[in-house]
N, C-alpha and C positions, 0 to 999 in steps of 0.2 A: 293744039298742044304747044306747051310753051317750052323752049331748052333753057338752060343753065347759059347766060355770059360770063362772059371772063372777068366781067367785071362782080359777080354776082359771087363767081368762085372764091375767089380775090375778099371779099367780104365773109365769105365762109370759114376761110380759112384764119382769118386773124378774129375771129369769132372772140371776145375778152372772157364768155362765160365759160368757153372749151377751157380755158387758160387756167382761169378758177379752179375749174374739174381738174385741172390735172393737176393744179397748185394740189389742192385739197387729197389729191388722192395719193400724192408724194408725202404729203404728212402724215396723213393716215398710216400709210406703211412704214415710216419714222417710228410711228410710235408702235404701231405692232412689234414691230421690230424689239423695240427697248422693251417694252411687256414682256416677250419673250425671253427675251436676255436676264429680266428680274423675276418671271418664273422658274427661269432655271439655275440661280441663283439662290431663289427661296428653298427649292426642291432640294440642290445639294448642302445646305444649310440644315434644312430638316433631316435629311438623310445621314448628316454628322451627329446630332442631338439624339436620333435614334440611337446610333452605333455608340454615342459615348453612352447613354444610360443602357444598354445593354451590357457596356461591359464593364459597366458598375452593377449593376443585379449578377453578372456572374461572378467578381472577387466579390460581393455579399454571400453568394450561396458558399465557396470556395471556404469564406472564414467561418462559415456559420456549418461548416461540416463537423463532425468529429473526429479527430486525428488517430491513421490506425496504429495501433498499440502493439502489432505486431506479435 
């Protein structure tokens, strides 16, 4: 059975392809990140566009009533 040296650790540890991973996976979350940010963005964007055309379909119905004659 063979164990790990210290020198073998040592070489583990500065591993260049871990380095990569963890570059790559800090980027990754980067842009998750910003995706999120411009979903929720898009969402409260649309969510304005709704509420203004709603409340333009109700000053449409509004003028397009009959005014009562009392």
């Amino acid at each position: 059975m063979r164990t790990n040296t210290t020198d073998e650790r040592s070489r583990e540890m500065r591993d260049p392809s871990k380095d990569e991973y963890l570059e790559l996976e800090q980027r990754l979350m980067a842009a998750e990140s910003e995706l999120e940010a411009e979903i929720a963005a898009d969402k409260k964007a649309f969510g304005d566009v709704i509420e203004a055309r709603r409340e333009q379909a109700r000053s449409a119905i509004r003028r397009s009533q009959p005014k009562d004659r009392g």
